[in-house]
N, C-alpha and C positions, 0 to 999 in steps of 0.2 A: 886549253884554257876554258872552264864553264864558268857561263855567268847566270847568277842568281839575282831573283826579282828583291826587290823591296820588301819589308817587311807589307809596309803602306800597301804595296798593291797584290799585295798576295791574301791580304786579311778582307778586305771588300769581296774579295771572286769566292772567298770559302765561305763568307756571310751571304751571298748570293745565293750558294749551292746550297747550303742547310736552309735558305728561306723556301724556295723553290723545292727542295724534299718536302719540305711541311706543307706547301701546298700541294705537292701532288697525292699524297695523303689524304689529301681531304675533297680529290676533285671525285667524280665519278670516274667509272672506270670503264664505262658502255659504250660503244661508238654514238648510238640512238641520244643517252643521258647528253655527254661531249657534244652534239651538236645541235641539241635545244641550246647549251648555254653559250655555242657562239652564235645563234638567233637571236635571243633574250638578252643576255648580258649586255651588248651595245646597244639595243633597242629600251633598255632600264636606262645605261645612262646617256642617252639621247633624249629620254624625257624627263629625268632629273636635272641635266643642265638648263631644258628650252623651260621647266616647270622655275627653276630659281631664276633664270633671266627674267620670266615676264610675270614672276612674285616681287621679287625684289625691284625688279628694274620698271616693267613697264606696268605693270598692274598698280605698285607705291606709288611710280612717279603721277598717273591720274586720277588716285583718288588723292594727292595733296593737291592737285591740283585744285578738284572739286571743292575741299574741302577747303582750301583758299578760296574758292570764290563763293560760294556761303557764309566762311567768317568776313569777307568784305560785304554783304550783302545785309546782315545781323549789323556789322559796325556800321554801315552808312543808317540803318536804321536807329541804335541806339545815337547816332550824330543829331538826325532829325529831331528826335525827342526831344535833344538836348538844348536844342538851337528853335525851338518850336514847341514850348508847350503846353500841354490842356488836354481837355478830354477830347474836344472837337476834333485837333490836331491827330489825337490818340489813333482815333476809331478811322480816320483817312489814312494813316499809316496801314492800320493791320487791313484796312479794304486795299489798299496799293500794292501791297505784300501779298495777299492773298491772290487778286490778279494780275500783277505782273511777274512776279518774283514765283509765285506758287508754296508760299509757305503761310503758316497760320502763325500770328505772333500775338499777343497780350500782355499788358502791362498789368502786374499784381500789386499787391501793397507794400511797402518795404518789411521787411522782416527776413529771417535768416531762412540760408540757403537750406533745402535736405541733405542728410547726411550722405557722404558719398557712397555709391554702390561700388562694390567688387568688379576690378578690371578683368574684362577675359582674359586667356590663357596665351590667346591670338586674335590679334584685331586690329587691325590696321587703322582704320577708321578713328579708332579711340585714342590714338598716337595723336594724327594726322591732326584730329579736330582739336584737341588740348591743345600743341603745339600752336597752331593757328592763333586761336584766341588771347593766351597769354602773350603774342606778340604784338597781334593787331590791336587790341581791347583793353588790354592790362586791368582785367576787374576780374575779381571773385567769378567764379562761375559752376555749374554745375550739370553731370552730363548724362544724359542715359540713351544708350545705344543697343539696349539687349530687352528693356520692357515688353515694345513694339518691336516686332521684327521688321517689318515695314516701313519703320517711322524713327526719327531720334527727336530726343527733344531734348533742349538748351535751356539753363535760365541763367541769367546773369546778371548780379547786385548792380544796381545804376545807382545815382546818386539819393533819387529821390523813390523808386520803383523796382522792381524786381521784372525784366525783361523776361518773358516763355516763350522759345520760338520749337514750332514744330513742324518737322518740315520730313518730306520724303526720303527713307534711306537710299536711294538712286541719287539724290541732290549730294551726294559729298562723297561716297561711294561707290566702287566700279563692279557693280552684281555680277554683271556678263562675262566675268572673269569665270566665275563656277561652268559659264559651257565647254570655255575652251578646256577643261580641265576634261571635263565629260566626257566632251571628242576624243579626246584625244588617248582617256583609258580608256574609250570604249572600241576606237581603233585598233589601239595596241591590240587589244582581247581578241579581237576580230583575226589582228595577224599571225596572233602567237600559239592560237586554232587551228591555221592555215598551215603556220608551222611544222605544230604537232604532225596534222595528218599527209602533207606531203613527205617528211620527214621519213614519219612512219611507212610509206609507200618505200620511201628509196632505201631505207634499212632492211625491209625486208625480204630482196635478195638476194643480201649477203648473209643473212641468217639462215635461209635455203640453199645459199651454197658452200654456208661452215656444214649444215645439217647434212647436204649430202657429201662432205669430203668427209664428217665424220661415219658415217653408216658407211662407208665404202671402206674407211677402215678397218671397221668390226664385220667385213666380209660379205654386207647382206645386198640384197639386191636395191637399186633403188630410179626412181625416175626424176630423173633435174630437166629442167630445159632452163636457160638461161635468161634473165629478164632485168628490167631496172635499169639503170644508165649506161652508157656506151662502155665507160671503164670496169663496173663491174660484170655487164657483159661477156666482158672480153676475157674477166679471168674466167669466168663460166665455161667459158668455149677453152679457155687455156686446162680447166679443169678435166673436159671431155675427153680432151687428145691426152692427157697422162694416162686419163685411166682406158682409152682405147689400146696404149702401149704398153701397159702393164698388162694388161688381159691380151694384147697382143704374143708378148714375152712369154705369159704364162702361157699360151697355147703352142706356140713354138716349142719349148720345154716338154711339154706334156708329149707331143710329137715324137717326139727327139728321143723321149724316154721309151715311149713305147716302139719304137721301133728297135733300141739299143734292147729293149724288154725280151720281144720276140729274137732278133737272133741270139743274145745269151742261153734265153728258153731253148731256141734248136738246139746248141750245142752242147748245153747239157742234157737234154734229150738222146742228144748221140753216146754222149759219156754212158750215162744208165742201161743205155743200150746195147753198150760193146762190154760195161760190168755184167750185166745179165747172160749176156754168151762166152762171156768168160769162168772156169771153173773158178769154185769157190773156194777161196784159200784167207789165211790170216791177211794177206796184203792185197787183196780184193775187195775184203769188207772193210778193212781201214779205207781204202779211197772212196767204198760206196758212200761212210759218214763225211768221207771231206765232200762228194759232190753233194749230199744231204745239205750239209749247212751250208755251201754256196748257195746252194737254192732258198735258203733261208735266208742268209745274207741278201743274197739277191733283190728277193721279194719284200723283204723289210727298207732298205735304200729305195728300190720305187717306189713304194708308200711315203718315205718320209720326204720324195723328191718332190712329188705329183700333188701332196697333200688332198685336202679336199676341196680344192677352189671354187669345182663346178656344183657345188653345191648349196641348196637356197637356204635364207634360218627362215624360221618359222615356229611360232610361238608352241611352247610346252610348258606341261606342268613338272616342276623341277622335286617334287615329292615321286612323283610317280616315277619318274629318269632315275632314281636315287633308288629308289625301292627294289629297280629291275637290277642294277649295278648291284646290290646287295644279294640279290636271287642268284645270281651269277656264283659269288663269293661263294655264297655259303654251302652251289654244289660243287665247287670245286675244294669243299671242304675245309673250312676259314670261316672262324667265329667273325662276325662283320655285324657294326651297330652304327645306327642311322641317325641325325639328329637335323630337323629344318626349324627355320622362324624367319619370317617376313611375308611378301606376294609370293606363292609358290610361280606364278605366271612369269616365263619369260621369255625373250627371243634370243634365239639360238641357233646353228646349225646341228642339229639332233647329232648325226651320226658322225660326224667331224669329233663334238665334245664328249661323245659317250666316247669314245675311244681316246681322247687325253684324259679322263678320269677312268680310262680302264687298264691306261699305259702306267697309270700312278698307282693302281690296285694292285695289279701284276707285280710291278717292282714292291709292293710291300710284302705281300706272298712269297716273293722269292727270300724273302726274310723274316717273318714276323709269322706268329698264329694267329693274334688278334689283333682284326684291322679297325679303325672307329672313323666315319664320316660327317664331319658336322660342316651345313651350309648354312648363312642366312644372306637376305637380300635388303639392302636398302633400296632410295630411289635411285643410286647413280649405277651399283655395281652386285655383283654378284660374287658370294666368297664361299668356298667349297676346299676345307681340310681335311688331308689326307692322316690320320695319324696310324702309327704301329706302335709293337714291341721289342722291335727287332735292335740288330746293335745301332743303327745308324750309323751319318754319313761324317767324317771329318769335316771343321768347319773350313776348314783352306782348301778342301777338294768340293765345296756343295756350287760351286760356278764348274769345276770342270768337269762334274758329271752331265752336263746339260751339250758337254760338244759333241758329235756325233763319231760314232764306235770308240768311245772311251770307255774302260773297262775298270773298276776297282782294283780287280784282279789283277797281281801285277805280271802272273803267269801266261793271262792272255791266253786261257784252255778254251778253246772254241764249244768243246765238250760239256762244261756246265755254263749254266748263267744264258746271257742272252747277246742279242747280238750289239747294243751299247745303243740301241735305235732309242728305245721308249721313250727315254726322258727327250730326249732331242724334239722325238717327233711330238709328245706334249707340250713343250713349250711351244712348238711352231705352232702346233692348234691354237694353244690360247693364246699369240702373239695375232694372228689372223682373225681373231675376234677384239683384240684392239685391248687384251689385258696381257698378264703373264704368271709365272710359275716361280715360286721362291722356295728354298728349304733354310727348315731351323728344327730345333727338337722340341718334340712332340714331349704334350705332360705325362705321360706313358711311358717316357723312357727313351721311347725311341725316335722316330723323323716323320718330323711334320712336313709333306707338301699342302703350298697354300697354291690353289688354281683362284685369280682374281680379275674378273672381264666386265667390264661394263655395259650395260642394260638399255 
């Protein structure tokens, strides 16, 4: 019996999973990038919340404050006027205001208000203090808050007078609000600096130890030591013990072969030996060629066993490498045409890759009159085509020429052809330089090998 979900809750988790695609799309993809923005992102919105609580909350709530207690300070004054008046009266008011109070006030003639000026955009002040007046005062009034930066000034229609009060923009507003803001993005700044360059420190030896897992792939020699936090340490050092084991392996190997090298060598040294003191007959010299191409056999399997492992890259000019490969050709007699474009400079194991692009030469020779080479190099990789005229390879047999002694040939004559090594052993080169080897046909007619390793 299965049971199946709801429609309901099967349609939220796929709206989930397509939200969450689209953002990943759109995140960085760097470890370095990914861990600024979990510094920053929560440290953004830790000061957009604490910036709107004490915008909204407590920075409004004390400039209404303020600016409650100025508009009662303006209304007990216009009260006075009202309940008290003359000039006498007048000029004791704005000296009592002036020194108690700290504002400059004056009584005008009656007549109409100025036209009102343009509200900012943001201003708390200009809210707070409207508000105010129209509650406390209920008279016409009119207001400037942006003339003066310093200063606002009030006038508002009295009965008989026009009230001007001018007083400190501190008196109704909270200034000191702008440091805390200061602070606090000049903190942030401070941290997200601090960030960067610690950041930067612990990223960077994992980037020395992507850099030497990758150069250890493409064969070359290289020096790590391990550094930066205990975890990445630890794969550093986890790094060291593979490759002590694989270079371990590989020497074992190489051992193993040449010891298996040498006794083979004796005993076919014995065979040629006991052929030589034997008369010479038709079935004499047939066994001499079968020990001949054991020996060929032979020596071609320990090459492609042993490879060139012990060997350093070291920077060439890939014009000159190309030129000598063609000098070869053309005296073993093979029209051969050369063609480069990009850094001729590159790093290599010289004699490892001349001999994968001489294993691809060969194999064209053994087919083709005219061979054509064209290489170029970008910044990541390096591409070097092989092409002929020859018949070429079938496309559902171009993977299994690449296994080692497979033979086209379905007769399998030891007699012509070669020992099924080359391609084998050029892939393994250019696999050990950390690219590889593909066949397709060439514009020629015939097979194109593409040798492609990165740089």
């Amino acid at each position: 019996m299965s049971l199946s979900l709801p429609v309901s809750f099967t349609q939220p988790r796929s709206w989930w999973r397509g939200l969450w695609r689209r953002l990943s799309m759109l995140l960085p993809k760097g470890l370095y990038a990914r861990a600024l923005l979990i510094v920053i992102v929560p440290m953004v919105i830790l000061q957009c919340v604490l910036t709107y609580v004490f915008m909204e909350r407590h920075w409004q709530r004390i400039t209404m404050r303020l600016s409650t207690a100025l508009t009662h300070e303006i209304a007990a004054i216009a009260d006075l006027h009202h309940a008290y008046p003359g000039v006498k009266n007048d000029d004791l008011l704005a000296r009592i205001a002036q020194q108690r109070l700290n504002i400059d006030i004056e009584f005008l003639p009656k007549g109409p208000l100025p036209p009102a000026l343009p509200r900012p955009f943001f201003s708390i002040i200009d809210a707070a203090l409207s508000n105010e007046i129209k509650r406390q005062i209920g008279k016409p009034f009119w207001l400037d808050t942006v003339g003066r930066s310093n200063f606002i000034e009030i006038r508002i229609a009295l009965n008989d007078s026009i009230l001007r009060v001018v007083a400190e923009r501190s008196a109704a507003y909270a200034s000191n609000s702008y440091i805390f803001i200061l602070w606090m993005i000049g903190t942030s700044f401070v941290l997200i600096v601090v960030a960067i360059v610690f950041l930067g420190n612990q990223i960077k030896p994992i980037l020395l130890l992507a850099g030497a897992a990758e150069a250890f792939g493409k064969g070359r020699d290289l020096d790590f030591t391990p550094r930066g936090a205990r975890e990445v340490r630890q794969a550093g050092y986890a790094f060291i013990e593979m490759k002590r084991r694989i270079e371990r392996a590989f020497e074992q190997r190489t051992t193993m072969l040449n010891g298996v090298s040498h006794d083979l060598r004796t005993i076919l040294m014995r065979f040629k030996l006991s052929l030589a003191l034997m008369r010479q007959t038709e079935e004499t010299r047939d066994l001499q060629k079968d020990v001949d191409e054991m020996q060929r056999m032979l020596e071609a399997y320990l090459a492609f066993a042993r490879g060139d492992a012990g060997e350093s890259a070291e920077e060439i000019d890939i014009e000159e490498f190309l030129e000598d490969l063609r000098l070869d050709a053309e005296r073993a007699g093979f029209d051969t045409k050369i063609a480069f474009s990009g850094n001729p400079v590159v790093t290599l194991r010289p004699n490892a890759f001349k001999r994968c692009l001489a294993n691809l030469i060969s194999n064209a020779q053994s087919h083709a009159k005219h061979i054509s080479i064209e290489s170029a190099r970008d910044q990541r990789f390096l591409t070097v085509h092989v092409d002929d005229d020859g018949p070429g390879i079938p496309a559902s047999q171009r993977e299994e020429v690449f296994r080692p002694f497979f033979r086209l040939d379905s007769a399998r004559n030891q007699n012509q052809g070669g020992t099924g090594l080359g391609l084998a052993i050029a892939r393994d080169i250019a696999r050990s330089h950390g690219g590889d080897i593909g066949l397709a046909d060439s514009p020629s007619g015939g097979l194109r090998a593409t040798v492609r390793v990165p740089v």
